[in-house]
Backbone bond lengths (Angstrom), bond angles and torsions (degrees), N, CA, C in turn:
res aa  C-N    CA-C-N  psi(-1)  N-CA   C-N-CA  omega(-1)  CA-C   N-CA-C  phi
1 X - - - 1.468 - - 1.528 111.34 -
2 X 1.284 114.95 -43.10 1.839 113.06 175.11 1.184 109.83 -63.67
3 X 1.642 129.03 -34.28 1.415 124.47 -171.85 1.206 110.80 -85.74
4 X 1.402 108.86 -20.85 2.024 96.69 165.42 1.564 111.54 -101.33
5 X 1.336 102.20 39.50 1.505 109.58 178.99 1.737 102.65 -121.61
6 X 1.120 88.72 -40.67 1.730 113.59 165.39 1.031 111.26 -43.49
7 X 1.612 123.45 -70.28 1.211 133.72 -163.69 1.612 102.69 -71.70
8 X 1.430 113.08 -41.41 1.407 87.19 -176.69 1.499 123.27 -72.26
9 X 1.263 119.14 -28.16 1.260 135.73 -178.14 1.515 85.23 -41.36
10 X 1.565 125.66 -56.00 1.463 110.54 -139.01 1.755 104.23 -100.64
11 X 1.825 106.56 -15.12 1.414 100.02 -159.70 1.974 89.24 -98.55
12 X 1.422 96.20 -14.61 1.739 96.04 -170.72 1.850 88.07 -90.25
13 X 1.211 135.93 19.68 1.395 120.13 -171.12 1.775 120.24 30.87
14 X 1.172 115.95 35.66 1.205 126.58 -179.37 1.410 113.49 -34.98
15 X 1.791 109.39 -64.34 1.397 137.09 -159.55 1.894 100.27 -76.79
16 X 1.364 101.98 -20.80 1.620 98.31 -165.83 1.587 96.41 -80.81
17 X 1.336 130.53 -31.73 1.365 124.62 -161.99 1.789 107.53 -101.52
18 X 1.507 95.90 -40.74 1.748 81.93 -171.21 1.626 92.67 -119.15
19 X 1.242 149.29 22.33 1.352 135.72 -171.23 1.387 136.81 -37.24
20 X 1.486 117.75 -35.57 1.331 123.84 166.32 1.999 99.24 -58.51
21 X 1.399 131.28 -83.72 0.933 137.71 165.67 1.687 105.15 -9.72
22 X 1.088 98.78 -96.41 1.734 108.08 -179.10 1.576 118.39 -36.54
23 X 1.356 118.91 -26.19 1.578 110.15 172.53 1.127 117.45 -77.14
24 X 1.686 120.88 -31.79 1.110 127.56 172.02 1.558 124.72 -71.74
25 X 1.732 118.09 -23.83 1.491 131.56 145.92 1.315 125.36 -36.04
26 X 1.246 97.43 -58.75 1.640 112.24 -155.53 2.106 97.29 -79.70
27 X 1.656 120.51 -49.93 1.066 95.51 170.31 1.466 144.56 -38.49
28 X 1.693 104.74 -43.61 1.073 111.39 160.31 1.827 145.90 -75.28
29 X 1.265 89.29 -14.90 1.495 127.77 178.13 1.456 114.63 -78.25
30 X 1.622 132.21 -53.91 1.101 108.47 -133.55 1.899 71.79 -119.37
31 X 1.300 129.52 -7.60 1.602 105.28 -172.74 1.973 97.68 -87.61
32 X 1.374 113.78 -11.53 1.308 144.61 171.45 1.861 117.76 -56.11
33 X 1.222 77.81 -67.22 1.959 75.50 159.13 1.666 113.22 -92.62
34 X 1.099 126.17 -11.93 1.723 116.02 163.27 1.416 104.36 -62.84
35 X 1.220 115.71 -44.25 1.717 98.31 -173.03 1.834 107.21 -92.53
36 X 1.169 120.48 27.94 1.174 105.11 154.14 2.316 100.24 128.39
37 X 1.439 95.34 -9.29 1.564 90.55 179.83 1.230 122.68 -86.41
38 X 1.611 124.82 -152.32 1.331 137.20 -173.86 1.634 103.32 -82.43
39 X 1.693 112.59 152.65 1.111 117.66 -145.35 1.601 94.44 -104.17
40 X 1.151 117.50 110.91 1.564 131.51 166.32 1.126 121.85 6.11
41 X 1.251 120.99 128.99 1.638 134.48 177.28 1.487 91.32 -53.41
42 X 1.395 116.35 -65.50 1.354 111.37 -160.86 1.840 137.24 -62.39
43 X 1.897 82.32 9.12 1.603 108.45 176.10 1.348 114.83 -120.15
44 X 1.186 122.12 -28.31 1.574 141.61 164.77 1.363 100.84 -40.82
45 X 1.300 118.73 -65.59 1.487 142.42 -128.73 1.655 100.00 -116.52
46 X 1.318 121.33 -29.92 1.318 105.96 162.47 1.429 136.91 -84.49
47 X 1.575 112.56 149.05 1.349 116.12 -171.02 1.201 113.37 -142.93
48 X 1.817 118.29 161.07 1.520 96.72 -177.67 2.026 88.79 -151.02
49 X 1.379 93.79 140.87 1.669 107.83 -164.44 1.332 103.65 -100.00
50 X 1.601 107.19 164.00 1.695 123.61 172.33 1.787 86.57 -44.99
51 X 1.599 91.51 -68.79 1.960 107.60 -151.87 1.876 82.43 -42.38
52 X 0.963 163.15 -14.83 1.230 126.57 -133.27 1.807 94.41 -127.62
53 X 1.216 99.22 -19.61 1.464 111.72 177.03 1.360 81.93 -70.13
54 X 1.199 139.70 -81.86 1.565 154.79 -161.60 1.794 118.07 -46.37
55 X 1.449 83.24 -14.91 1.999 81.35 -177.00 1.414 110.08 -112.90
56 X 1.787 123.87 -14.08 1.219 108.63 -141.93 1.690 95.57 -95.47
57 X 1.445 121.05 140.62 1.770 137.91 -140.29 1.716 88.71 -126.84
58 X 1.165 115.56 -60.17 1.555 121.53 -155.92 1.622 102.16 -68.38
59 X 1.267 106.14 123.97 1.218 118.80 159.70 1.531 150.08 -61.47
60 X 1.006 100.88 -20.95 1.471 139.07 151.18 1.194 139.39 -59.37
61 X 1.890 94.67 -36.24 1.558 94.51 -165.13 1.487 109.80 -81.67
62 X 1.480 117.17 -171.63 1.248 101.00 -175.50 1.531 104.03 -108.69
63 X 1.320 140.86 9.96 1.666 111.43 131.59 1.498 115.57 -39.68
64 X 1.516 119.42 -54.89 1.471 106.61 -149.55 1.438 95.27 -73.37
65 X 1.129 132.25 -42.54 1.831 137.16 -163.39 1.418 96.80 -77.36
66 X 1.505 141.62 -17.29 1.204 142.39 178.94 1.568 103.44 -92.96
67 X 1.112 116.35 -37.56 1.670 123.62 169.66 1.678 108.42 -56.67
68 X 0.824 111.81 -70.10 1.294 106.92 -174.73 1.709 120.68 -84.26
69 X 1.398 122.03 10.13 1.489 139.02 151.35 1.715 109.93 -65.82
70 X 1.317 92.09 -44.13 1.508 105.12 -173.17 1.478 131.82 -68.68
71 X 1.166 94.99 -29.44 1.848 120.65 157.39 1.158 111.32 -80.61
72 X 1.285 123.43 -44.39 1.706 109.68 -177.03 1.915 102.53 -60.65
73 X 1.408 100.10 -61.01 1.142 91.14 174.53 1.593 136.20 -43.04
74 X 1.144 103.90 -28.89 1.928 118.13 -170.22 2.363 83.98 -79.98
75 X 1.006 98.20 -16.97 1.837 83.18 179.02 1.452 102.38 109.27
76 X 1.231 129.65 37.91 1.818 125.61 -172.73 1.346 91.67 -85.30
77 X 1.316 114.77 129.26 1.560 125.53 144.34 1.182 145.40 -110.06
78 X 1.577 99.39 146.47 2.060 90.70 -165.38 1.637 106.32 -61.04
79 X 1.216 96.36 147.60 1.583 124.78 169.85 1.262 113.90 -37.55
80 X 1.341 123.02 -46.39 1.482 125.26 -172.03 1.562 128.23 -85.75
81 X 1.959 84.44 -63.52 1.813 97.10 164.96 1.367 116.80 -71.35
82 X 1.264 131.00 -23.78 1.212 121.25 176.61 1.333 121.44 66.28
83 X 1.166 96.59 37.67 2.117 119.71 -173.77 1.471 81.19 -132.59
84 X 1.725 74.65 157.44 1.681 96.64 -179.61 0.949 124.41 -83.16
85 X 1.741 145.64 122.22 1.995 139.91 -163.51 1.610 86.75 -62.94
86 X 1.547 117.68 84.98 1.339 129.97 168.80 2.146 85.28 -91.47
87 X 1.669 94.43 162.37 1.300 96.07 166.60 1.300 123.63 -36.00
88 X 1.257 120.38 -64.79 1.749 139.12 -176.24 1.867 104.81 -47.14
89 X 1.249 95.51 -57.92 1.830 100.85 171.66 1.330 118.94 -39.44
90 X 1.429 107.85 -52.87 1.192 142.84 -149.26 1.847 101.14 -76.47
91 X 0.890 115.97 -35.69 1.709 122.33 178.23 1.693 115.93 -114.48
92 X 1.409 107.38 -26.99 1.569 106.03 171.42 1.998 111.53 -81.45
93 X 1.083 99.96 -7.21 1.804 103.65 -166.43 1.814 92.43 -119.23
94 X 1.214 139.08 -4.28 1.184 116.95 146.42 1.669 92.93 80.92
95 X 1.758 115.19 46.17 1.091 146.75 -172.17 1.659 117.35 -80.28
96 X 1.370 112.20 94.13 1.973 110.92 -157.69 1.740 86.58 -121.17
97 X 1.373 113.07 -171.37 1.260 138.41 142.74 1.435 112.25 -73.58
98 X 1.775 135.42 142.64 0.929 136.21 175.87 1.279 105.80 -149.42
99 X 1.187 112.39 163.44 1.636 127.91 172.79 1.450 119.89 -78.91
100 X 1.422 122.56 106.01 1.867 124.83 -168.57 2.022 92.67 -76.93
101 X 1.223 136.46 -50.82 1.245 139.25 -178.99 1.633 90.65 -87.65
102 X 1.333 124.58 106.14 1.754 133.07 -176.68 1.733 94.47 -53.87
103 X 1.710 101.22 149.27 1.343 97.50 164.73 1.972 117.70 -63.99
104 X 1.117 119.28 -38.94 1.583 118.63 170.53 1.150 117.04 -47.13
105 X 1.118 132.59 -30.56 1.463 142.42 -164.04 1.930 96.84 -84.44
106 X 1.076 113.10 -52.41 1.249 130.84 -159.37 1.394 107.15 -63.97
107 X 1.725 103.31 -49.01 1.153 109.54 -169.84 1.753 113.96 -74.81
108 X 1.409 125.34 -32.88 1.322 128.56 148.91 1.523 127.72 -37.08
109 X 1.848 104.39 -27.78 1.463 96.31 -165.63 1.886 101.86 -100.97
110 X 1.485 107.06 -1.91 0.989 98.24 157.73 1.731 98.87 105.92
111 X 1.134 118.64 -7.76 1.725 150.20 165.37 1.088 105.83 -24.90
112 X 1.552 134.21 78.34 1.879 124.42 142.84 1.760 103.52 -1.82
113 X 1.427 102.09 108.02 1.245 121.83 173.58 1.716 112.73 -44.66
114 X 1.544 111.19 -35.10 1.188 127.47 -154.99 1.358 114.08 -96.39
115 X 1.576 87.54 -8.54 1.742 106.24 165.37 1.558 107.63 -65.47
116 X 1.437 88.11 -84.88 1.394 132.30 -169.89 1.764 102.28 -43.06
117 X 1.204 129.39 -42.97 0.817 118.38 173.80 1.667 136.15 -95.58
118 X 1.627 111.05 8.62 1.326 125.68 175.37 1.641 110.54 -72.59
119 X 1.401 114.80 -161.32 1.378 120.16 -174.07 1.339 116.00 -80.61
120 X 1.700 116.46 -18.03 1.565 109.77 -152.12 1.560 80.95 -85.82
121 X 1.623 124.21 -41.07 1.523 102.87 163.54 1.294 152.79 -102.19
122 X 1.558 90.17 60.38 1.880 104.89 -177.26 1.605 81.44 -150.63
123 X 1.969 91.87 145.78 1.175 103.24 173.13 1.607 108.49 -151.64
124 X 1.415 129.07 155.34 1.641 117.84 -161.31 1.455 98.32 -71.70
125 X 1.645 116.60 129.35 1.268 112.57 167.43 1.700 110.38 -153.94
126 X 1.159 124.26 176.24 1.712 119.41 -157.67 1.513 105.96 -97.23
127 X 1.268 117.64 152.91 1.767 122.09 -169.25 1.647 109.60 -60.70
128 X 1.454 104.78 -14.30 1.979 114.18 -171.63 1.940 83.54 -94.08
129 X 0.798 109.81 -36.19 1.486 101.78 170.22 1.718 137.77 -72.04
130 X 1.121 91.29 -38.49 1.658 120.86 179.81 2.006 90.67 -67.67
131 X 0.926 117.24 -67.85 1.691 141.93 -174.85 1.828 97.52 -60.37
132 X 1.143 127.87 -32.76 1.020 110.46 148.20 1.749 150.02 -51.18
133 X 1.853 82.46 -51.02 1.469 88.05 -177.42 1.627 107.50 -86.00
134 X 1.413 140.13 -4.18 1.013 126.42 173.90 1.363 132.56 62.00
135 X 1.514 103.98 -138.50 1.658 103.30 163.35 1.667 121.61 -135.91
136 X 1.864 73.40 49.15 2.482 84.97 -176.86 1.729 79.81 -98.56
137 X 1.615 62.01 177.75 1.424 94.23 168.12 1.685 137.39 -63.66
138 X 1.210 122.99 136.92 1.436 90.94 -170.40 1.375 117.22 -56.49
139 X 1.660 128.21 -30.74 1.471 113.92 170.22 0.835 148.73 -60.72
140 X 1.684 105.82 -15.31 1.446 133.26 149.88 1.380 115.78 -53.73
141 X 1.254 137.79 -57.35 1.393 134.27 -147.86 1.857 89.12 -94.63
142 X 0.719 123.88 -7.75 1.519 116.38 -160.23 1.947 88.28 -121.75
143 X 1.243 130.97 -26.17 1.438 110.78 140.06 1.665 115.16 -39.09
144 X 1.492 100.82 -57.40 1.747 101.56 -161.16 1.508 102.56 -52.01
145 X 1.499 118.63 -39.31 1.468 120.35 -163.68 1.692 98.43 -67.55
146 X 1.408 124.81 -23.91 1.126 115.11 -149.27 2.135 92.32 -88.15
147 X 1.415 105.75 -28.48 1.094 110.73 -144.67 2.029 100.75 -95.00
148 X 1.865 93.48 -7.63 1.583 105.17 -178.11 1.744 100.95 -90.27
149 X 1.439 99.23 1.86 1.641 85.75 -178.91 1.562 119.74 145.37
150 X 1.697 91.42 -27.72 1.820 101.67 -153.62 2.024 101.72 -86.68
151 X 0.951 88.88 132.03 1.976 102.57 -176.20 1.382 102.07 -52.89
152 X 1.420 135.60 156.76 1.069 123.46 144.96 1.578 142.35 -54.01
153 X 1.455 85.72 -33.00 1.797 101.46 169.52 1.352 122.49 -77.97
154 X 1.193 124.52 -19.75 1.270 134.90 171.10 1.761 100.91 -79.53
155 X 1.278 137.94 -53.36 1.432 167.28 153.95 1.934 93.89 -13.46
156 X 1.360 103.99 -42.34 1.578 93.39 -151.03 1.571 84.57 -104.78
157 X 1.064 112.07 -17.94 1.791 122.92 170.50 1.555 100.42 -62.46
158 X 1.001 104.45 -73.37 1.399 98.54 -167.13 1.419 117.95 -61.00
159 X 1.201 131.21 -26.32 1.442 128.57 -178.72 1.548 100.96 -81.01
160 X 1.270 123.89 -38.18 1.517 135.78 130.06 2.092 112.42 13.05
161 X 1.044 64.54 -75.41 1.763 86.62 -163.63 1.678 111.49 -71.14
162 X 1.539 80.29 -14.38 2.149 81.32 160.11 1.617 119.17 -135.53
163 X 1.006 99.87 57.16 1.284 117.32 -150.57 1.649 136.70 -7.81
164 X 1.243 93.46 76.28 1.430 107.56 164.95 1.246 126.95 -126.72
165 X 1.749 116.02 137.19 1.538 110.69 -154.13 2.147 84.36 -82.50
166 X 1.292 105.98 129.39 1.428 137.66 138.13 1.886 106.80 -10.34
167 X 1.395 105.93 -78.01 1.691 120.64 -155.32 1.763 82.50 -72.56
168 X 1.394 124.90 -33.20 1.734 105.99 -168.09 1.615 96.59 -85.19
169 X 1.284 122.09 -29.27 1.444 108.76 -171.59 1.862 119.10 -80.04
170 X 1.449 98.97 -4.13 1.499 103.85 169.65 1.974 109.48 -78.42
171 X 1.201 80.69 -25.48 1.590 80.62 -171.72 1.391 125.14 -92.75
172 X 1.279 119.65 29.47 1.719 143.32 -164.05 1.311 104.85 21.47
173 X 1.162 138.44 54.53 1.394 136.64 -171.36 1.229 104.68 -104.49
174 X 0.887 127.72 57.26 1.942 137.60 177.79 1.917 98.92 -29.95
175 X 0.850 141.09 -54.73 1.502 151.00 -146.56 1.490 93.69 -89.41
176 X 1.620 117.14 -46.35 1.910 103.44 178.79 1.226 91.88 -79.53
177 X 1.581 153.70 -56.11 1.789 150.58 -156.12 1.674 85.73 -51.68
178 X 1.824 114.52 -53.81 1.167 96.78 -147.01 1.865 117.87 -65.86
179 X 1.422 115.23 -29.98 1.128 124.98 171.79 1.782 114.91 -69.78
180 X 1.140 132.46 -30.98 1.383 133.84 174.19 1.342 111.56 -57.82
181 X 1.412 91.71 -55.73 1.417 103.13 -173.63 1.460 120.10 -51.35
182 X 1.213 105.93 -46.26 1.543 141.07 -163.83 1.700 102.51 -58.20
183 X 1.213 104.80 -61.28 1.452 123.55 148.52 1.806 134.37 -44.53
184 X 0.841 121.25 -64.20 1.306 131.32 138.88 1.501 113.32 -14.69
185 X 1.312 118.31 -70.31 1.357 124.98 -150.30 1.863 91.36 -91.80
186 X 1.283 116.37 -21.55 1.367 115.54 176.14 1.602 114.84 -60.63
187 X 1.419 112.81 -38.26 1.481 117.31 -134.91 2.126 70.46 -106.69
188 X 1.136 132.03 -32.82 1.129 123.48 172.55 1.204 128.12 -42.61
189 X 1.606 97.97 -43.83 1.394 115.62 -173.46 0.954 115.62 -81.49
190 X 1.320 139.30 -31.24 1.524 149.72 154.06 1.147 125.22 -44.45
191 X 1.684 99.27 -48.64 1.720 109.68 174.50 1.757 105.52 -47.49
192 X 1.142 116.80 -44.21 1.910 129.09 -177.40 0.989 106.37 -63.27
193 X 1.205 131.82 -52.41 1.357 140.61 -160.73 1.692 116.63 -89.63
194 X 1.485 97.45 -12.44 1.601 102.98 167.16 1.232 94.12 73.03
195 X 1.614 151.94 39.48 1.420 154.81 167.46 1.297 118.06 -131.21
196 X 1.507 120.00 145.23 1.455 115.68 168.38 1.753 103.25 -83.04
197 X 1.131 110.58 118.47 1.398 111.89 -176.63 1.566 107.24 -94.08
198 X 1.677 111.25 148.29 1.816 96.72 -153.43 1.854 78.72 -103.10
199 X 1.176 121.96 164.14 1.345 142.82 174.74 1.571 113.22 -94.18
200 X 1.170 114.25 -1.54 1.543 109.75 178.85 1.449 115.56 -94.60
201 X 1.274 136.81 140.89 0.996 161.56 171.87 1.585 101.03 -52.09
202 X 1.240 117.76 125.18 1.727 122.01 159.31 0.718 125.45 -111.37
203 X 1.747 105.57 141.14 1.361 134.11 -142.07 1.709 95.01 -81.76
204 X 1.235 106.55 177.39 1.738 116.71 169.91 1.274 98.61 -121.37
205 X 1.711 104.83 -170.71 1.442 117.12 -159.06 1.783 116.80 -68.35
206 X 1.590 95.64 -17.53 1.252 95.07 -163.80 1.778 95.62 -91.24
207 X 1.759 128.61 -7.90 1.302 128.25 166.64 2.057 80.40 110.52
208 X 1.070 136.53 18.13 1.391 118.82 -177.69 1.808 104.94 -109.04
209 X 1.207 96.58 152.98 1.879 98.83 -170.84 1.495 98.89 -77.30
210 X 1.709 117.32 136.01 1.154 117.99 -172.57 1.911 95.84 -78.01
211 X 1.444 106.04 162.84 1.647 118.93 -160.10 1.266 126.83 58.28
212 X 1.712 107.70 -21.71 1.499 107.29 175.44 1.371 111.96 109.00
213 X 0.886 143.23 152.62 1.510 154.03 -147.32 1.921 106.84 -94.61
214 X 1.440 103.41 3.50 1.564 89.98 165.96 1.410 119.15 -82.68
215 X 1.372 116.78 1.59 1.751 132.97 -151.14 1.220 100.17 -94.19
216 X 1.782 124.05 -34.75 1.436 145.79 -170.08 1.568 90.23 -44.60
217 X 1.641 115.66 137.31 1.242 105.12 168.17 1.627 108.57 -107.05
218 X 1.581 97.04 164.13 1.861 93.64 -161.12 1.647 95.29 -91.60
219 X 1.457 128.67 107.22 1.616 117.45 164.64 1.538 113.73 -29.00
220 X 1.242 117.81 -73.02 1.393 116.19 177.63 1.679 122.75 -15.28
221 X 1.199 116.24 -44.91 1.508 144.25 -122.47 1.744 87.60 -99.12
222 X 2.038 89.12 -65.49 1.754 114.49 179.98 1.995 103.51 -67.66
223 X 0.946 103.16 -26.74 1.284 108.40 169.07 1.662 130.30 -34.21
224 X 1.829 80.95 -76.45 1.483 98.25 -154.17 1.680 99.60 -80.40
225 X 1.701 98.91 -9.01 1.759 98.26 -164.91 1.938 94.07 -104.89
């Protein structure tokens, strides 16, 4: 019950908009439904969108520091060492957010910046890792991993563990990773938050999809992968 209180606090930005309010909620609120009451405003009331996976920039905030908490926790491991971003990993390996499709790569392929640079393509990984993959291709850099030692089965594990399918990231297909993923990382976040989180894009005042209709994800696509 605290950890899906947690999560919403951090994935519904609860604390960022009303915090004075909400601290004074939740004391009374949340030891209230532990012993048996009604379930917290600050869980009721939080929510978290496609667009929001897709917009959030600040590094700081607590989508992004809750995004990548959420993977460590789910068991993500760096690419190289092949240990888990446990605390200890996590500060001795020089443990950031990074880009899995490199920004160089992206920008050649012609990649909506706003893609390329959101959450579905960054994931926590170590500076000997990051400095690996550079600015190839992912089938490139994941040859190198294969050829420094790392199994394939171990290979599809670990990309595994942050959820990205293996067979799409050999095939530089930025547009199928980006929707799997996208998906993937939705239904994760929901799982925490104790919500079915909807995958559609919301509209604005004028009825038009915010970022624009390349964001729409294809069922087929989330389907078959």
């Amino acid at each position: 019950m605290l950890e899906r209180w947690l999560w919403c606090g951090m994935f519904g930005e609860i604390y960022t908009h009303w915090h004075d309010s909400q601290a004074g909620r939740d004391i009374v609120e949340v030891p209230a439904w532990i012993e048996g009451g009604s379930v917290p405003f600050g869980i009721t009331q939080a929510n978290f969108s496609y667009e929001r996976l897709l917009s959030v920039r600040k590094r700081l905030g607590a989508v992004y520091q809750g995004f990548a908490a959420l993977l460590r926790r789910e068991g993500a491991v760096d690419w190289i060492t092949g240990e888990e971003i446990n605390d200890v990993v996590y500060f001795e390996e020089q443990i950031d957010s990074h880009h899995i499709f490199p920004v160089a790569w992206c920008r050649k392929q012609g990649i909506d910046p706003k893609k390329y640079n959101c959450l579905v393509n960054r994931t926590p990984l170590s500076a000997k890792t990051n400095k690996r993959i550079g600015s190839k291709a992912p089938s490139a850099y994941l040859k190198e991993f294969e050829l420094h030692g790392t199994a394939v089965a171990s290979l599809d594990e670990i990309m595994r563990s942050h959820g990205i399918k293996l067979e799409i990231l050999r095939n530089d297909d930025f547009e199928i990773f980006f929707q799997v993923r996208a998906k993937a990382l939705m239904e994760l976040i929901g799982k925490a938050m104790g919500k079915n989180l909807s995958l559609e894009l919301v509209e604005d005042a004028d009825g038009d999809l915010c970022n624009g209709n390349a964001y729409r994800l294809d069922p087929e696509i989330t389907t078959k992968y």
